[in-house]
C-alpha positions in Angstrom: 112.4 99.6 60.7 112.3 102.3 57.8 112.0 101.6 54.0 115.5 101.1 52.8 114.2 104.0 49.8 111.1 106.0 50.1 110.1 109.8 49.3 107.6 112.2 51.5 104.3 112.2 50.4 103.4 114.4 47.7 99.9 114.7 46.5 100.4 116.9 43.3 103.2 114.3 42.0 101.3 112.9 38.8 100.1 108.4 39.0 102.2 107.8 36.2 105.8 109.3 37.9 104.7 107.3 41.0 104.3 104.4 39.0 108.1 105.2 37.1 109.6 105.7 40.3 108.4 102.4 41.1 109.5 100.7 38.0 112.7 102.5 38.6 113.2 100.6 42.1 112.4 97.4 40.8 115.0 97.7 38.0 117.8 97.7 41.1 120.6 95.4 40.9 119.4 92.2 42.6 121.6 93.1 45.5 119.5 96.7 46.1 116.3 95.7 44.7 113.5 95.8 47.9 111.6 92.9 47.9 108.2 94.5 49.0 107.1 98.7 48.0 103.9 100.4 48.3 102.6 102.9 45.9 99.4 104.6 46.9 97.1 106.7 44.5 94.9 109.5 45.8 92.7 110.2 42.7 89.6 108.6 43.6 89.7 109.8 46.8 89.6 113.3 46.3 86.9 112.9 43.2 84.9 111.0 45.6 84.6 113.5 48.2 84.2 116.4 46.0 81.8 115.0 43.6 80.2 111.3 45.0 81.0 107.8 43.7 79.0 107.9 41.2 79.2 110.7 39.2 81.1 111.3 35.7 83.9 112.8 37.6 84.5 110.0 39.2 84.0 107.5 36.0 87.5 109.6 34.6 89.1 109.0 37.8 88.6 105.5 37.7 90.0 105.3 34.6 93.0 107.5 35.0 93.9 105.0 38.0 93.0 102.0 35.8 95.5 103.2 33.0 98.4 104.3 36.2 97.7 100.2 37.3 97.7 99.2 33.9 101.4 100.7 33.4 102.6 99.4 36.0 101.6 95.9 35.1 103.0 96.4 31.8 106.2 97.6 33.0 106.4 94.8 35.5 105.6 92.2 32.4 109.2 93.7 30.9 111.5 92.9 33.7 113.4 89.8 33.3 112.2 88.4 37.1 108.4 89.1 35.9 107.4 85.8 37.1 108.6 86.2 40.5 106.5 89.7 41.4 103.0 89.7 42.7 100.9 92.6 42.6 98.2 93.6 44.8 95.9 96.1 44.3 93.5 97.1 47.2 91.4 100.3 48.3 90.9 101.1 51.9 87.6 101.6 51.6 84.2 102.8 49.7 82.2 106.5 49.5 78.9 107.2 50.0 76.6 110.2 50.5 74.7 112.1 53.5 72.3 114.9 52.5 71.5 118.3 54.7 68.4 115.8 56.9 71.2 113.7 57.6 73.1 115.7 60.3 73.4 115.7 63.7 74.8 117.3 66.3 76.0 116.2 69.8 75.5 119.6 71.3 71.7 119.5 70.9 71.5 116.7 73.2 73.7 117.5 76.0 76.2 120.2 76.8 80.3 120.1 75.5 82.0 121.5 78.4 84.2 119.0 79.5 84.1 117.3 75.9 86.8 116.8 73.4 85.9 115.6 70.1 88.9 115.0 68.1 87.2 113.8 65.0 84.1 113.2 63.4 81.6 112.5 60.9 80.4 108.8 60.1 81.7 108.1 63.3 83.0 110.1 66.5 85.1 109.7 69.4 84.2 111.4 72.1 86.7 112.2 75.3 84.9 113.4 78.4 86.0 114.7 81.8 84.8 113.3 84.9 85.3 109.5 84.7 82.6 106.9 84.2 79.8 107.9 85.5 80.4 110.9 82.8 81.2 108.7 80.2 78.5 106.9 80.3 75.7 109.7 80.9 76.8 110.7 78.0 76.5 107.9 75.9 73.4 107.8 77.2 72.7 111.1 75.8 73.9 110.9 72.2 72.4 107.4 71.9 69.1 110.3 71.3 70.4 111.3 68.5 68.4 109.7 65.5 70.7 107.2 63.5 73.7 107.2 66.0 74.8 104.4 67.7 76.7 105.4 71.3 79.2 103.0 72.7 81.3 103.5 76.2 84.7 102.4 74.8 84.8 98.7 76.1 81.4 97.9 74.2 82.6 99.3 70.5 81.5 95.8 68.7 84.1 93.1 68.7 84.2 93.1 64.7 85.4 96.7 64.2 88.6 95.9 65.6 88.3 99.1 67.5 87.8 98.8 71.0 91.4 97.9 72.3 92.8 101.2 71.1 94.0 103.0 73.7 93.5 106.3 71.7 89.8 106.1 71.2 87.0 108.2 72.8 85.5 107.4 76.2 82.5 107.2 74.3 82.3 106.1 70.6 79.5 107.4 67.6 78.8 105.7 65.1 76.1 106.9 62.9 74.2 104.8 60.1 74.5 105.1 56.8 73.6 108.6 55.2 73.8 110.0 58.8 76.8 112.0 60.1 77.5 113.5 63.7 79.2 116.5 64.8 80.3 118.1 68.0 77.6 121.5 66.9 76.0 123.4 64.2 79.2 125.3 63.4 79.6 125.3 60.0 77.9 125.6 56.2 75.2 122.6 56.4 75.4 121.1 53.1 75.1 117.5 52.1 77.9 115.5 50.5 80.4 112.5 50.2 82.6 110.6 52.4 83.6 107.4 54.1 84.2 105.4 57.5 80.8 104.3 58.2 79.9 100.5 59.1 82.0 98.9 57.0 79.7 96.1 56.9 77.7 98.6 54.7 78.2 97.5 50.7 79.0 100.8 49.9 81.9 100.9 52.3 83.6 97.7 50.6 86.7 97.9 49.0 88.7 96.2 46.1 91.2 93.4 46.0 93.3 92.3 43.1 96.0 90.3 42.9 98.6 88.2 40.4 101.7 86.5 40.8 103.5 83.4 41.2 101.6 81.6 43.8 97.7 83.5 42.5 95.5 80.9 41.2 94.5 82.8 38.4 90.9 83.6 37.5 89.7 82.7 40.9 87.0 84.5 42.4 87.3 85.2 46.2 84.2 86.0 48.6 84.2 89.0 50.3 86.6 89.2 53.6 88.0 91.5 55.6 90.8 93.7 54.7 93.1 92.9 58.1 93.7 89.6 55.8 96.0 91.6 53.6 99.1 91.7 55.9 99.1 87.9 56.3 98.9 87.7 52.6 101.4 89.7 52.1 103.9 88.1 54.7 103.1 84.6 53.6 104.3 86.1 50.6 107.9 87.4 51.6 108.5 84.5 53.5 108.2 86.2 56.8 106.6 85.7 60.0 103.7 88.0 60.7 104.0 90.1 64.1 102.5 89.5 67.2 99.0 90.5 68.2 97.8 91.4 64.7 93.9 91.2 63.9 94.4 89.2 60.4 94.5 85.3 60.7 97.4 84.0 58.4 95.3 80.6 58.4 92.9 82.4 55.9 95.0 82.0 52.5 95.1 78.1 53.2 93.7 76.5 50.6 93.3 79.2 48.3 97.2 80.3 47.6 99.5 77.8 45.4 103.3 77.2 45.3 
């Protein structure tokens, strides 16, 4: 089902308009108004990758997207049905570093003719001609590389909620932390900043705020999983989750009111 009102993604539209055309949704006449929109901000994204999670550059980014939340709490606080919205605010995931000793390369351990390799980085997926017996000689060969992790498809651990994915490698590479892994020594090696590692890793945790109606206010939540978020959010609206989905609606008993 499509959004009832949405616009194309447009990274050089400023956090505050996103925010206004927001507001500007919400203000709908009851019988327009949608009752659930996303807003996504890119900002520390981008200063993360070019500059690391830690730098000044990304202390101003944090705040630019802490004032772009803060006005759209403010202008949610205005509306007359305040007491009825709940806001979330998540990130999808942390940023950490790799330096020049922490590349690797799959062709230095076995050959790529008959390889694809789609994407890569802190982890790869690797599609291979030949069947089995090719997939797994070689996982067996890029589980030499130093700080990778090779997986044939059907042993990807359980708790990535990876391995039913009918779009994954053949074999799966996924490297530690500060490692990354790609198909050859084809480009500027340089170290940087990035994401999609482990994301049992600390640096790889996300955020998660929320208020509204049925929040307990002030309370303090242990870290979980983000695939908890849908539930949340259908419990929410009212509405049933779909079929099949990794998050456990059973998780916000006991913690939501009303």
């Amino acid at each position: 089902v499509r959004p009832s009102y949405w616009r194309p993604y447009d990274g050089g539209v400023p956090n505050e308009a996103r925010v206004d055309q927001v507001l500007a949704w919400l203000r709908y006449p009851a019988a327009y108004r949608p009752h659930m929109i996303t807003l996504y901000m890119s900002t520390t994204d981008a200063v993360g990758h070019a500059y690391g999670p830690d730098s000044p550059e990304m202390a101003s980014a944090v705040a630019s997207v802490d004032a772009a939340i803060g006005r759209l709490a403010t202008g949610i606080d205005a509306l007359d049905f305040a007491s009825q919205v709940t806001l979330i605010v998540v990130a999808d995931h942390g940023m950490d570093g790799y330096d020049v000793t922490g590349r690797r390369y799959v062709a230095d351990v076995t050959s790529l003719q008959g390889v694809t390799i789609p994407n890569s980085g802190p982890a790869a997926n690797l599609h291979v001609e030949g069947g089995p017996a090719a997939a797994e000689a070689l996982r067996d060969a890029a589980d030499a590389l130093p700080g990778v992790a090779a997986y044939l498809r059907h042993d990807v651990p359980s708790r990535l909620h990876y391995r039913a994915d009918p779009r994954i490698g053949d074999v799966v590479l996924v490297a530690d932390s500060g490692v990354v892994v790609y198909p050859a020594n084809d480009r500027p090696e340089s170290p940087g900043w990035t994401h999609g590692w482990d994301n049992a890793l600390l640096s790889m945790r996300a955020l998660f705020v929320a208020r509204g109606p049925s929040i307990p206010k002030g309370r303090i939540l242990e870290p979980f999983e983000l695939i908890q978020v849908y539930p949340l959010v259908t419990r929410i609206l009212g509405i049933a989750p779909g079929p099949g989905i990794d998050g456990d609606a059973s998780f916000w008993n006991g913690i939501l009111g009303g």
